[in-house]
Each structure stands twice: as structure tokens, then as C-alpha cells.
C-alpha positions as CSV (number, residue, x, y, z in Angstrom):
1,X,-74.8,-83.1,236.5
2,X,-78.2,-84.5,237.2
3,X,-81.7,-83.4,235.4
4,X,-85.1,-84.4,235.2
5,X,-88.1,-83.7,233.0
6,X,-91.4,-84.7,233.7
7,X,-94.2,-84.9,231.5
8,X,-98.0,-86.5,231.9
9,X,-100.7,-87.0,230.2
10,X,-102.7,-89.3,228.2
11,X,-102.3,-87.9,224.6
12,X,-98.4,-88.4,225.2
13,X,-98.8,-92.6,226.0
14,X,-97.8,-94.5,223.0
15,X,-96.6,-91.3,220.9
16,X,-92.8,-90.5,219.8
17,X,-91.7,-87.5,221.4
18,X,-88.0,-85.8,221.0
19,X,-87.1,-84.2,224.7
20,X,-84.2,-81.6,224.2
21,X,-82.7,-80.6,227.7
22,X,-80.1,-77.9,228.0
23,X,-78.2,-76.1,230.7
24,X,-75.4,-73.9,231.5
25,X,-72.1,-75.2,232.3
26,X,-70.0,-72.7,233.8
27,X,-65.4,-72.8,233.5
28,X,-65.9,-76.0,231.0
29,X,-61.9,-77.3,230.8
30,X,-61.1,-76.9,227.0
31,X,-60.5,-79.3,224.5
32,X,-57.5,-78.7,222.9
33,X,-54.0,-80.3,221.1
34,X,-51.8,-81.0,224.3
35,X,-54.6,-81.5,226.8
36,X,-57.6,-83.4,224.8
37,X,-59.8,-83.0,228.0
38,X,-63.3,-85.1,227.5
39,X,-66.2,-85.4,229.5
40,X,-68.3,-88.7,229.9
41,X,-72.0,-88.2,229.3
42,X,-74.6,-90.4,230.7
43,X,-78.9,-89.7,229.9
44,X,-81.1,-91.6,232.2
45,X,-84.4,-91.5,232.1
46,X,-87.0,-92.2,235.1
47,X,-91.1,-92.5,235.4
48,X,-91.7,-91.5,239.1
49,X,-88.7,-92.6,240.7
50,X,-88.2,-95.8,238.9
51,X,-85.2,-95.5,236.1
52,X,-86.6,-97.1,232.9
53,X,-83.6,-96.3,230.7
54,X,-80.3,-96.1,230.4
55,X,-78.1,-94.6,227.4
56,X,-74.9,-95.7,226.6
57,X,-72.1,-93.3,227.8
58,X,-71.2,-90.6,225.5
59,X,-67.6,-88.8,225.3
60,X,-67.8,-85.2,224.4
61,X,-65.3,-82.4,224.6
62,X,-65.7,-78.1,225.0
63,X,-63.8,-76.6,221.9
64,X,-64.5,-73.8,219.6
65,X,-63.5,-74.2,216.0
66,X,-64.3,-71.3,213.2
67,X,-62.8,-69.7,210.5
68,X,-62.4,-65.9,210.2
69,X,-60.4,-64.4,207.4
70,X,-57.6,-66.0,206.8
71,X,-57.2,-67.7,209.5
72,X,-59.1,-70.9,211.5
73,X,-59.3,-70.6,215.4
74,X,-59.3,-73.1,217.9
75,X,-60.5,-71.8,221.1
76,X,-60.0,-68.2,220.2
77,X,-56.6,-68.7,219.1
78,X,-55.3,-68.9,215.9
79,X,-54.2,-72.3,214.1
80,X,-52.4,-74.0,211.3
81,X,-53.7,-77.4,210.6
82,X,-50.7,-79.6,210.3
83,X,-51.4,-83.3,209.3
84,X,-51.6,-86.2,206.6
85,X,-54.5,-88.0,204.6
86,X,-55.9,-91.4,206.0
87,X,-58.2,-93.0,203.4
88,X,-60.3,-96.7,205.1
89,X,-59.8,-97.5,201.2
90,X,-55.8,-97.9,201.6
91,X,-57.0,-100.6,204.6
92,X,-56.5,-100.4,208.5
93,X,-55.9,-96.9,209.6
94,X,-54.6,-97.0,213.4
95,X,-51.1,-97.7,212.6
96,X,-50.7,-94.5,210.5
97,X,-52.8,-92.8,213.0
98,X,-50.8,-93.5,215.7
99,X,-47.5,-92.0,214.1
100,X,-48.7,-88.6,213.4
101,X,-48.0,-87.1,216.8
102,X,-44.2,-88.5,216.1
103,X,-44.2,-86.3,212.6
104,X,-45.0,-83.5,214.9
105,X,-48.7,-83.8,212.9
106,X,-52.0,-82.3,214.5
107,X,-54.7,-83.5,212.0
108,X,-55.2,-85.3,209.3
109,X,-57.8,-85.7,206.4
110,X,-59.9,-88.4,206.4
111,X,-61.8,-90.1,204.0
112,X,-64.8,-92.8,205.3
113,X,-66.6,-94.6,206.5
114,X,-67.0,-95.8,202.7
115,X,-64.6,-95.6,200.1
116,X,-64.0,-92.3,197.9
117,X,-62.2,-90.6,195.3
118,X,-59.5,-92.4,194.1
119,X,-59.9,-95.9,196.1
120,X,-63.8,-95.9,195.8
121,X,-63.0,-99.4,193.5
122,X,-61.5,-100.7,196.7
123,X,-62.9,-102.4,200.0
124,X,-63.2,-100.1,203.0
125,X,-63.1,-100.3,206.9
126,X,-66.3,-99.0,208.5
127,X,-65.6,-99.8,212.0
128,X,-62.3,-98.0,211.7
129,X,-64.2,-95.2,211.3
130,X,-65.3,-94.6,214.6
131,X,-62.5,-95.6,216.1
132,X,-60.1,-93.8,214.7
133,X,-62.4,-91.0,215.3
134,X,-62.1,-91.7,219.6
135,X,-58.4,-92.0,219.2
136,X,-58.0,-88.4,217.6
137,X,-60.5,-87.1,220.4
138,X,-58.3,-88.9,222.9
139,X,-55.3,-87.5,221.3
140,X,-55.9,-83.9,220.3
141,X,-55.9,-84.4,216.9
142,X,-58.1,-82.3,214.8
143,X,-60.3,-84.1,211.7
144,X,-61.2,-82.7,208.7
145,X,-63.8,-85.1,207.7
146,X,-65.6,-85.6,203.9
147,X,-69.1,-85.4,203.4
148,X,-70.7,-87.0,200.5
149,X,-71.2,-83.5,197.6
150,X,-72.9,-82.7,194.4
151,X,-70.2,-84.9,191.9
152,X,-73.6,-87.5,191.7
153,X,-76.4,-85.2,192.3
154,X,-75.1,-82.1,190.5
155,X,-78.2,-79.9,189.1
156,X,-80.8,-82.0,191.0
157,X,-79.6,-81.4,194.0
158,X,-81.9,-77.4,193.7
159,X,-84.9,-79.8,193.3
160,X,-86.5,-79.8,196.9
161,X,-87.2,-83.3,197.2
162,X,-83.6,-84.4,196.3
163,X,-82.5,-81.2,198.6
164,X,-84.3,-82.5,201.7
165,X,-82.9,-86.0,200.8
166,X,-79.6,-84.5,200.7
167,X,-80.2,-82.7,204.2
168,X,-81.5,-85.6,205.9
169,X,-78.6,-87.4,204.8
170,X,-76.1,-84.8,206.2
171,X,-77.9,-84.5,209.6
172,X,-77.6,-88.3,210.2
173,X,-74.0,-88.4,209.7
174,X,-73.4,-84.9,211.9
175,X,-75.8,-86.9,214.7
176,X,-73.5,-89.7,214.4
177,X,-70.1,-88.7,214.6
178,X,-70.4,-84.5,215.0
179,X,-69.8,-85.0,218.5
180,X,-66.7,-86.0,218.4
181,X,-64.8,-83.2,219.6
182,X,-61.9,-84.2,217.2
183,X,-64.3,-83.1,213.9
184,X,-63.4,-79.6,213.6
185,X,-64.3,-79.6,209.8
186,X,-65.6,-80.8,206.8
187,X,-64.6,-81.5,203.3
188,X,-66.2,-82.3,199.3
189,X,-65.2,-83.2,196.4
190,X,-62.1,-84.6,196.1
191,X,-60.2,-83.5,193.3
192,X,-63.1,-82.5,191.3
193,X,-62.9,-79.2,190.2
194,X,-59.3,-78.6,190.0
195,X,-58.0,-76.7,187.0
196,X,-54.2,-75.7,185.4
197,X,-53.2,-72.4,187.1
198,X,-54.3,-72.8,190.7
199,X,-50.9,-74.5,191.3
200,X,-48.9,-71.6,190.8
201,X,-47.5,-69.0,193.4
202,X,-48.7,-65.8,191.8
203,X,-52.5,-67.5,191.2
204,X,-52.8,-68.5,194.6
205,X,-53.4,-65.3,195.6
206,X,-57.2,-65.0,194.0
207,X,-56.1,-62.6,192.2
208,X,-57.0,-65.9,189.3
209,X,-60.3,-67.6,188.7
210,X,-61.5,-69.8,185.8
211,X,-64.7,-68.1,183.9
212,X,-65.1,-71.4,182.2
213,X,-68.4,-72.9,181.9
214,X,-67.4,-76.4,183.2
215,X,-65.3,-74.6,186.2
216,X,-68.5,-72.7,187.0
217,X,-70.8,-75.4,186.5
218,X,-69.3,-77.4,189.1
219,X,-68.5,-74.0,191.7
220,X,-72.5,-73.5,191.8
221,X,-73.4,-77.4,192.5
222,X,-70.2,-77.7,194.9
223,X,-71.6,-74.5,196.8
224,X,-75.0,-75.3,196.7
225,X,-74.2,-78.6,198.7
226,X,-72.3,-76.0,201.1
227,X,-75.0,-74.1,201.5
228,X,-77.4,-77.3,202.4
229,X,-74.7,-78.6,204.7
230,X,-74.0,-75.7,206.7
231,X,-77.2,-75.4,207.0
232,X,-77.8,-77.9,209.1
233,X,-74.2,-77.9,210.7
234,X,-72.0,-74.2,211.0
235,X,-68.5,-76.2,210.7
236,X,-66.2,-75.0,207.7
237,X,-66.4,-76.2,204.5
238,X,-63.4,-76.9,202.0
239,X,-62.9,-78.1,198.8
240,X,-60.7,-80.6,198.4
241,X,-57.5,-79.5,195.5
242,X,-60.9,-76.9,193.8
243,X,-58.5,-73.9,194.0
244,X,-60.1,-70.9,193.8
245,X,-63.7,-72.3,194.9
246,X,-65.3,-71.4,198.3
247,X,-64.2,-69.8,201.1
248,X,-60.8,-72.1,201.4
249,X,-58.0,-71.8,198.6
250,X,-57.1,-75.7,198.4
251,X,-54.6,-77.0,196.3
252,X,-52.2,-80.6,195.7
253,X,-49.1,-78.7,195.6
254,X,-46.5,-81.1,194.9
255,X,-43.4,-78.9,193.6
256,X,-41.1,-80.4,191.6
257,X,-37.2,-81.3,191.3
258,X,-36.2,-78.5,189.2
259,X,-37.3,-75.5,191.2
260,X,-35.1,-74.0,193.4
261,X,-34.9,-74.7,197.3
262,X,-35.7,-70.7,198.3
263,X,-38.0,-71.2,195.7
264,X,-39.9,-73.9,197.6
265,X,-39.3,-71.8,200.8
266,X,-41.1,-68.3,199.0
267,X,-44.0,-70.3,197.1
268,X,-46.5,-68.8,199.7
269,X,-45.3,-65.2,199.7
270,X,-47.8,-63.8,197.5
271,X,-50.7,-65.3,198.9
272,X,-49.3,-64.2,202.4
273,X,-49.3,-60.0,200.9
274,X,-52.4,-60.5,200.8
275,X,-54.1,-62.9,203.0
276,X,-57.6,-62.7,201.4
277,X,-58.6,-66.3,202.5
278,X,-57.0,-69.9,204.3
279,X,-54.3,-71.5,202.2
280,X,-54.8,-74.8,202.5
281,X,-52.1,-77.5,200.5
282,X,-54.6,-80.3,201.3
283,X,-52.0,-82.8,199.5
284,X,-48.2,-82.2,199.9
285,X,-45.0,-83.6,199.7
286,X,-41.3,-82.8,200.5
287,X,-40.5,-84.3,196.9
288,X,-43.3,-86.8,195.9
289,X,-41.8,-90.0,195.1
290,X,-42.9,-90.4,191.2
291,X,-40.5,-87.4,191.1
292,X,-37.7,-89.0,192.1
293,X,-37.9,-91.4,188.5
294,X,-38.0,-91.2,184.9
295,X,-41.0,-90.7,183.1
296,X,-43.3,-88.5,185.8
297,X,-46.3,-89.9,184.2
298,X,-49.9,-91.0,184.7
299,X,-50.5,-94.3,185.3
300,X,-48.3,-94.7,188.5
301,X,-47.2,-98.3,187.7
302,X,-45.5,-96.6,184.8
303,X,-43.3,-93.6,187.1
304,X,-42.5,-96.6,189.6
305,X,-41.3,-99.3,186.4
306,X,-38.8,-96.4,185.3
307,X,-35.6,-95.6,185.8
308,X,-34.7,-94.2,189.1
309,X,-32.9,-90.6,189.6
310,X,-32.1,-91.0,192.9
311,X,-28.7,-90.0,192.3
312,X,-29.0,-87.4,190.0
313,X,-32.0,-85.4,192.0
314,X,-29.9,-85.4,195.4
315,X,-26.6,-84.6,194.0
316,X,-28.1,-80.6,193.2
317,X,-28.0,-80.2,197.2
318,X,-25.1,-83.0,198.3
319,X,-22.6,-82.1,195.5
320,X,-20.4,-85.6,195.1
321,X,-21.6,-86.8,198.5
322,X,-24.6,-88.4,196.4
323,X,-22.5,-90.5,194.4
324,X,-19.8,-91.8,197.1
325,X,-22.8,-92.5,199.1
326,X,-23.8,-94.8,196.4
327,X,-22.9,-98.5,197.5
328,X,-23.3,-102.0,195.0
329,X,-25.9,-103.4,197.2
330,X,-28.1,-100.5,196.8
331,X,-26.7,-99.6,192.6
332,X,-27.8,-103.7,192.6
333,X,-31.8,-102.4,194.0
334,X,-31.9,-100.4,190.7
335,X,-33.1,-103.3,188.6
336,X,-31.3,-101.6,185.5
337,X,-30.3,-104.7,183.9
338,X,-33.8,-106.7,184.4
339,X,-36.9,-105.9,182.0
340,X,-39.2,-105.4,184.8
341,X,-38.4,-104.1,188.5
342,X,-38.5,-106.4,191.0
343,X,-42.0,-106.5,193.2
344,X,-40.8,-103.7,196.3
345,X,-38.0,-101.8,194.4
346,X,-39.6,-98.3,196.0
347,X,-40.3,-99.3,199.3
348,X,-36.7,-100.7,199.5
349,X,-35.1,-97.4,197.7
350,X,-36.9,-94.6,199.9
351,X,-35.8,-96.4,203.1
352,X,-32.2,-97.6,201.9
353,X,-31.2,-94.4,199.9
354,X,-28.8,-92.0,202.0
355,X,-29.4,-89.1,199.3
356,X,-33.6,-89.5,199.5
357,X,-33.3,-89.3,203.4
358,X,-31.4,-86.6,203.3
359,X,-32.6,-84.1,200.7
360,X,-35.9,-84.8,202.0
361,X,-35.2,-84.0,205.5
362,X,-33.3,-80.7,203.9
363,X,-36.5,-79.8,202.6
364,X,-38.7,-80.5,205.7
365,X,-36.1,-78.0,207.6
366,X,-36.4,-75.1,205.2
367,X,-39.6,-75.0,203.5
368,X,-41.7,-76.3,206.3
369,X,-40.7,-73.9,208.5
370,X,-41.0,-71.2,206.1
371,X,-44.1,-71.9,205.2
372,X,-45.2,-71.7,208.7
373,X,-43.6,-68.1,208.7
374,X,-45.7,-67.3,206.2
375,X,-48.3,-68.4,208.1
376,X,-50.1,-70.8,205.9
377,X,-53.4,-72.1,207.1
378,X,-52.7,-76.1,206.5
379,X,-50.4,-78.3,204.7
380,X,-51.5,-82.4,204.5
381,X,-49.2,-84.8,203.6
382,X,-50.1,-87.5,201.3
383,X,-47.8,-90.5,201.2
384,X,-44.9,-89.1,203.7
385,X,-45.6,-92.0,206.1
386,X,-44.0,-94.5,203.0
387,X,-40.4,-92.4,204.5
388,X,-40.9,-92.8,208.1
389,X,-38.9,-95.7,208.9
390,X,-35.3,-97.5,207.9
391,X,-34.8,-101.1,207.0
392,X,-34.2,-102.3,210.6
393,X,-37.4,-100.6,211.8
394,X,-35.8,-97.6,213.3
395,X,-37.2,-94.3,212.6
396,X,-36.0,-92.1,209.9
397,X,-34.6,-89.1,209.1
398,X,-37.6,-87.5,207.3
399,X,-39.5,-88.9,210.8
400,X,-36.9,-87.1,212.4
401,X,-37.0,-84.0,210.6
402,X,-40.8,-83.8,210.8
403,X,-40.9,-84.2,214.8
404,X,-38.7,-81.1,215.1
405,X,-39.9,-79.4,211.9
406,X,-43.7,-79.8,211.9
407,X,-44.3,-80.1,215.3
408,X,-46.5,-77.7,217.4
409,X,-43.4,-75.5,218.0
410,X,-40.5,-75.0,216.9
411,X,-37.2,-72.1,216.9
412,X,-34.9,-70.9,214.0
413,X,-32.5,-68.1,212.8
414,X,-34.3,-66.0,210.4
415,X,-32.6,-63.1,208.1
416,X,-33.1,-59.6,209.4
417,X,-36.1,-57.6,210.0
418,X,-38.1,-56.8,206.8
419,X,-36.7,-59.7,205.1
420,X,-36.5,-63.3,206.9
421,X,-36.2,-65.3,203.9
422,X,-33.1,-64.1,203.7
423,X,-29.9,-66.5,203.9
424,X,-27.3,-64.0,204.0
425,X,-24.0,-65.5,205.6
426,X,-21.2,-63.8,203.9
427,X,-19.5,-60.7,206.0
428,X,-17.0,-58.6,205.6
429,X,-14.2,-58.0,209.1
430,X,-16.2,-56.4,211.7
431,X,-19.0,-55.7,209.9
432,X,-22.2,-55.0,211.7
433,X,-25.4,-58.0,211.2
434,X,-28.8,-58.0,211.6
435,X,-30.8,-61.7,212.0
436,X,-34.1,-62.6,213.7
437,X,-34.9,-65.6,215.9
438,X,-38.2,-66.7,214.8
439,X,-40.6,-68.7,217.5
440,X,-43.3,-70.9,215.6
441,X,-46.1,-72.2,218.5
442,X,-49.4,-73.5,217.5
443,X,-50.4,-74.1,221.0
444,X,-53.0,-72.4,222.5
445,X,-51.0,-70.8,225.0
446,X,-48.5,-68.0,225.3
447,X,-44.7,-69.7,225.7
448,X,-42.6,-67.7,227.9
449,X,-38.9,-68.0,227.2
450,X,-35.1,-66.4,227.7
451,X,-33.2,-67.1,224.3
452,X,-29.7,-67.1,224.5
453,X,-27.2,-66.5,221.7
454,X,-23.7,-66.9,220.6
455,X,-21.3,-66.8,217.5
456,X,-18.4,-68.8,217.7
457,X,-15.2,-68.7,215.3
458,X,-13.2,-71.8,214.3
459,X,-12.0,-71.9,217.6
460,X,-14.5,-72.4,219.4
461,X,-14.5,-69.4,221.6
462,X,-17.8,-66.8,221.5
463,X,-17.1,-63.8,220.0
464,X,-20.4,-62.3,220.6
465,X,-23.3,-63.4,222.7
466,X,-26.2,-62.3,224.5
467,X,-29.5,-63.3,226.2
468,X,-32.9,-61.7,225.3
469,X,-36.5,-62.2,226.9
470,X,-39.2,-63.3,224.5
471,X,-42.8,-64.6,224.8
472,X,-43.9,-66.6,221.7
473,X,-47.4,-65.8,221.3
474,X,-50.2,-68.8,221.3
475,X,-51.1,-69.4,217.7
476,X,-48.7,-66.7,215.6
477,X,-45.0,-66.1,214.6
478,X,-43.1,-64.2,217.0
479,X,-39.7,-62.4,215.7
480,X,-36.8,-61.5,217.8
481,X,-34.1,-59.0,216.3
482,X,-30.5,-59.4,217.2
483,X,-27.9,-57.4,216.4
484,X,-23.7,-57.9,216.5
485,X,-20.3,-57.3,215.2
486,X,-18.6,-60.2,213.6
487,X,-14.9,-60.2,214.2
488,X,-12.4,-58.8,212.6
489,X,-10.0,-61.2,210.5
490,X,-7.3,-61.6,208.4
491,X,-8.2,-64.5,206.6
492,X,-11.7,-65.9,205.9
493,X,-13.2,-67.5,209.4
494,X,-15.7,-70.1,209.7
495,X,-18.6,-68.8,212.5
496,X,-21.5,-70.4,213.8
497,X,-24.3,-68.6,215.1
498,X,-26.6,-70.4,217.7
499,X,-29.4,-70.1,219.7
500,X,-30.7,-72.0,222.8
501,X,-33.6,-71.6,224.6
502,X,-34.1,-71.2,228.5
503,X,-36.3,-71.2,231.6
504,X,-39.3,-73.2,232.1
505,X,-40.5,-74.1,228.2
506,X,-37.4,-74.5,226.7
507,X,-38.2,-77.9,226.1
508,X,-40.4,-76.7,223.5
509,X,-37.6,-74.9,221.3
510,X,-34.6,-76.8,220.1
511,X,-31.2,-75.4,219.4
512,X,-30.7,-73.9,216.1
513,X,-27.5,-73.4,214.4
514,X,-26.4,-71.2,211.3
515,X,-23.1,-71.0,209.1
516,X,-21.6,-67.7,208.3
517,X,-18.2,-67.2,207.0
518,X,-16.0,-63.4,207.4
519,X,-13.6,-62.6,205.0
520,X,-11.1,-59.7,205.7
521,X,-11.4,-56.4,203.8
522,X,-10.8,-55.9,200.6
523,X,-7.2,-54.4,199.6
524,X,-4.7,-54.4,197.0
525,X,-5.4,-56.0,193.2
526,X,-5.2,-59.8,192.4
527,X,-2.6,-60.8,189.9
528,X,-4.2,-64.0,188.2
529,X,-2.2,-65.8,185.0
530,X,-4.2,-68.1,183.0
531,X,-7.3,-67.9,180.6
532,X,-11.0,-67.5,182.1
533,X,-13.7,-68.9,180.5
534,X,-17.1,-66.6,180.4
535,X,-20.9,-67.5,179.5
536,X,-22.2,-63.5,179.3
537,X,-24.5,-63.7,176.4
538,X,-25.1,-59.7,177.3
539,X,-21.7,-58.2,177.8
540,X,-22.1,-57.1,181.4
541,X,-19.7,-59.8,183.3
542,X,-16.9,-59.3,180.8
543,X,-17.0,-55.4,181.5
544,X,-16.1,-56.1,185.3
């Protein structure tokens, strides 16, 4: 595309003059995560027919991103942000940026071109900036970049002069690096205006807000520097882990070791009832680390001198498997005997310890994919890359588990229709069962696909099977309802239920397996000698 704009005159020599040119481009190929198409840009301008100047290139890209309702949109489509924090204050970014594609990530948070938050005490990476910017563009990964708030400026930030400051400020950086397809949002104020209950799974739902005066202190600065940003550019707006504050829910949800694994699954559910805004976990983990020792305390240095728990933590999912697993090199890594731990002890534990890798992975394959169910806006890792690799360099299970988990699609069995949390898997002889095969694609196109089923008993042979036509929509959760007999037994059976995709994007839905057992019917009364201990506090187990 050529254009030229002329202009004469004598009151124009020797006078700055800003020359905006626009024009229609007709079928633009989109921007988006699997084809990060970019144009090259190049103004030149000309007096007569002499060239006089010549820009340096620009690389842009055609994508729509807004929020509406719950949900954000890229290209008309809905999306679910799926990524991990970079921060120029923990040092050189690439290398972390160039192994969120293989954790199945699309975005990621970042924090530059100066130190913030945290690591604002600590040297950062300008340069990085920019680059790590191109490399997102060139890779379809979306940014959701911070912006300098009202933490400093609070209340003089409604004085005009400080106002216009602030806008000036804001439009530089959006003239700088908002054109960078890649930069599909922004975010303020990092950890600023958290507060205790916006954590919780029934307060995520805003049906909660503080009425304190230092919460709403800091929600009218926080949304007046919203206002004054999106003024001057329309992108959304989040504030980072400020809960019930803006138009985003954020939130560090970090759920512990003692709640339940369907609990982690369900911790959405209420928020998804009622879907009044996007749920955003802008920091989460599988199981942060600091909870895998004793104390879980503030500073850090303290959680990571403690005494590890390893063990104990992964036994409530592996049973005796956690202990067995246990070897005297890796008992030897605890540093029980020695008054301080030696320098590394972490790093060497979450990449040595079978149990860690495991019950990590376990979680990555149940509550990541039921939070997608739920349809939660965006989850961001923080720390996750520390798992991503063993000793000898090879990748890891929780690597593993996040490529097929977290990645832009993925295939599961689900429990039946009006209840897909469900795990059900115990059956009576020939009884009748319902599941659902869920199809998870955050693409931005519509998925085709012939899913074919089986369950197979302990001998291998299928005693049920079938093939059924599905199309997972671009952007949402699509569930498929199947119905069968299980067989009819004498004895309790061991069945697996699968499912496999076919035809042309199969390679986009891995095989999924789930465990059921049958038992035969009931008849005739058990004759049991021996005494039988009871905990019934109430009465009602004893009366069966």
C-alpha cells in the first residue's frame, strides 16, 4: 500500500506538523494464537518526487480484543487467558518465555520495563522489554501489560495538572509499545488492595465487597487512574489480586494442602451460577511450594529453612506409594540433621521428588480442566516454571501435564448431564450410565471431530462402544452425552471407559481414560464374626 500527502505553503516551512493518514483495508488476515499473522509497515515521505525520509519498519498485526460480560473476546470469539507471570526484576526473560507454548500457555503477565511490586528493590532488563514483546507477537501469545497507577499519586492524581501528567505519561508508553499486537490488556496495582475474604469460593461471586474506608480509599484512586487510562487507550483494565474492584474479579488463589481435590475442582462453581464479571486467578499454583513445608510463613527464607512435608502432603493421594518411593539419596536432600539447609535444597527437591511430580501433575489433570469447564476467564501461574524440568534436563511431569492439560484444547470424560463434576464409577450388573465427553478449544475456530468410545472389562474385550459426531465450538465447552449398559457380573469387574478422537483434528484431542468398577447385585445377608469399631458421634451409622 502506497500513499501520498502533499501540503504547500509558506506558513508550514520550519513548523512541526503531525500528518495522520488513514485508509481502508479490506479481508485483513487476523492475528490470532496458532497463526500470529503480522504485517510489515514502512512510512516514506517525499517532497515532489524526491524521498526525503524513511521510517524504520514497523510490525503490526489485525486483532480485536474486548471484554463483554463475563467473558474477553479475541476476534469475536470468546477466550480464556491461560499463562504465567514474567517480572525483568527476576532477570532475563526469554528463556521462560520461550517455554510457555510447551505448558500449553497463551499469555502471560508482565511486569516492565522497570522494576515493580515485589522486585522493585531489584535491577531490571529494559531491552528485554521490547523484545520479549516481538517474540509474543511472533508467537501468538497474548500480554497483559502493567501500567504505572495511583499507589504514588493517590488523591492528587484528581488535581488537573498531576492528571494531565498522568495522561501524557500513559499515551507515551501506549505510542511505544501499544502496537504490538501481542498487548491485548493492561494491569495496576499489584497486590494493593487485596483484602481477607476475596479468596474464598462463595465471595468470589460479588455477592462480597469491603465497605471499609481504606478498601474504598484505594477503589476510587485505583479507578480514577482507569478512568484516565482508558481514556486515552479503550483496552481492559484489571487489578492485579484487588478482588472485588473494577470490572475484573482478580484474586492470588493459592489453595492449600488440606482442602479436598473436588474441592479444588468446584472452587469456581459459584462464581460460574452467576457469571456477573471475568474471574481472573492472576497468581496460581497447582500447590505453591512454601506449602509443601513446615512453618507456611512470611518471610520466604523462613518456609524454605523448614522442615519439608513432602512425604506427608503426597501420601493423602499416593497412599504408601509416597513412602516406598522415598530413596536415602533423596531422605539425605532433607538436611534434617544439619542446623541450616544446604544452599539449593528446593530446587533439588521439586525436581528429584517422585511424590511432588506426581500429586502436582494430579492436580493439573483435574482442577485445570475443571476450571476450564467452568469457564473461568484466566488463571496465571506464578513460579510453576521452578517444576518444569528433571535433574538431567528432561522435561517433567508437571511440564507434561500442563502441555496436555492447559493447552488450547484439550478432551475428557465428564459425569452425566446436569452434573459433570461428578466422579461416579461404582455400578451395579447391568445397570444403565450416563457420562459426558467434554471438548475444551480456545481456538478461534470451530473443531470438527468423530469421537469414538469404548468400555472394556478386565479382559480386554469392549463391551460397549460407539462413535458419535461432534463439533467443539471455537472459544466455549462443548458436551457430548453418552449413554450404555455396563455388563452384567458375578463378581466385581474392573472397566475402563475411553475415548479417542477421529477425522481430520484429532490431533488436537488426546485419548482419555476413566476407571469404573461393577459389582454384581446385591443378594443374600453377610455373616461377619469379629468386633467393628464405630466413630458415630450421632447414632445414625450404628442404626444401619
Amino acid at each position: 500500500v502506497s500513499l501520498a500527502k502533499r501540503t504547500s505553503g509558506r506558513d508550514t516551512i520550519g513548523a512541526a506538523q503531525a500528518i495522520a493518514c488513514s485508509f481502508p483495508w479490506p479481508d485483513p488476515t487476523l492475528w490470532t494464537y496458532d497463526q500470529p499473522f503480522l504485517y510489515r509497515a514502512r512510512a516514506e515521505i517525499f517532497l515532489g518526487d524526491q524521498r526525503i525520509d524513511v521510517a524504520p519498519p514497523v510490525s503490526f498485526g489485525f486483532r480485536e480484543f474486548r471484554m463483554q460480560g463475563a467473558d474477553f473476546f479475541l476476534n469475536g470469539v470468546p477466550t480464556h487467558l491461560r499463562g504465567h507471570q514474567i517480572d525483568l526484576g527476576w532477570g532475563p526473560q526469554m528463556p521462560r518465555m520461550e517455554e510457555l507454548r510447551a505448558a500449553g500457555m497463551n499469555s502471560f503477565e508482565f511486569h516492565g520495563p522497570v522494576s515493580s511490586g515485589w522486585y522493585r528493590d531489584r535491577p531490571a532488563f529494559p531491552p528485554d522489554f521490547e523484545r520479549i514483546l516481538t517474540y509474543a507477537d511472533e508467537n501468538g501469545l497474548i500480554a497483559a501489560v502493567n501500567l504505572p497507577g495511583a499507589k504514588v499519586l493517590r488523591e492528587t492524581l484528581s488535581s488537573a495538572a498531576v492528571g494531565e501528567a498522568y495522561e501524557r505519561r500513559i499515551a507515551s508508553f501506549v505510542r511505544r509499545y501499544g502496537n504490538h499486537p501481542s498487548v491485548c490488556l493492561w494491569h495496576l496495582h499489584f497486590n494493593w488492595a487485596g483484602y481477607r475474604w476475596y479468596h474464598p469460593p462463595d465471595k468470589i461471586d460479588g455477592s462480597y465487597k469491603p465497605d471499609d474506608s481504606v478498601f474504598l480509599e484505594k477503589e476510587r484512586f485505583a479507578l480514577q487512574a482507569q478512568k484516565l487510562i482508558q481514556g486515552v487507550d479503550p483496552r481492559p483494565v484489571y487489578h492485579h489480586a484487588c478482588g472485588n474492584l473494577g470490572e475484573v474479579f482478580s484474586l492470588n488463589c493459592y489453595i492449600g494442602p488440606t482442602s479436598p481435590l473436588q474441592e479444588r475442582e468446584e472452587w469456581p462453581s459459584r462464581w460460574a451460577q452467576k457469571r456477573p464479571f471475568p474471574l481472573l486467578a492472576c497468581e496460581h499454583g497447582l500447590m505453591l511450594i512454601p506449602y509443601w513445608y513446615r512453618p507456611r510463613q512470611f518471610p520466604l527464607s523462613v518456609v524454605y529453612s523448614g522442615e519439608p512435608l513432602f512425604d506427608e502432603i503426597s501420601a493423602k493421594y499416593m497412599g504408601g506409594r509416597a513412602y516406598s518411593a522415598v530413596t536415602r539419596d533423596l531422605f539425605e536432600r532433607y538436611d534434617l540433621k544439619r542446623e541450616k539447609p544446604r544452599s539449593g535444597r528446593t530446587r533439588a527437591l521439586i525436581k528429584e521428588h517422585p511424590g511432588y511430580q506426581e500429586v502436582k501433575s494430579l492436580f493439573a489433570r483435574h482442577s485445570l480442566r475443571a476450571w476450564r469447564t467452568y469457564g473461568v476467564s484466566g488463571i496465571v501461574f506464578n513460579a510453576i516454571s521452578w517444576d518444569y524440568y528433571l535433574p538431567d534436563g528432561r522435561p517433567s511431569p508437571v511440564l507434561e501435564s500442563l502441555g496436555r492439560y492447559f493447552n488450547h484444547t484439550d478432551m475428557y470424560i465428564a459425569g452425566r448431564p446436569g452434573n459433570w463434576p461428578a466422579k461416579d464409577h461404582t455400578f451395579q450388573s447391568g445397570a444403565n450410565v450416563e457420562k459426558q465427553i467434554v471438548l475444551l478449544n480456545d481456538l478461534t475456530r470451530d473443531l470438527p471431530v468423530a469421537l469414538r468410545w469404548s468400555l472394556a472389562a478386565e479382559e480386554g474385550l469392549d463391551v460397549a462402544s460407539g462413535v458419535v459426531k461432534a463439533v467443539a465450538a471455537a472459544g466455549k465447552v462443548t458436551f457430548v452425552p453418552i449413554t450404555f449398559a455396563v455388563p452384567r457380573v458375578t463378581r466385581r469387574t474392573e472397566c475402563v471407559l475411553s475415548v479417542v478422537a477421529q477425522g481430520a483434528a484429532a490431533e488436537h484431542f488426546l485419548r482419555d481414560d476413566f476407571d469404573l468398577q461393577v459389582f454384581p447385585p446385591p443378594g443374600g445377608t453377610v455373616s461377619q464374626n469379629g468386633p467393628v469399631l464405630v466413630h458415630d458421634p450421632h447414632g445414625r451409622t450404628s442404626r444401619f
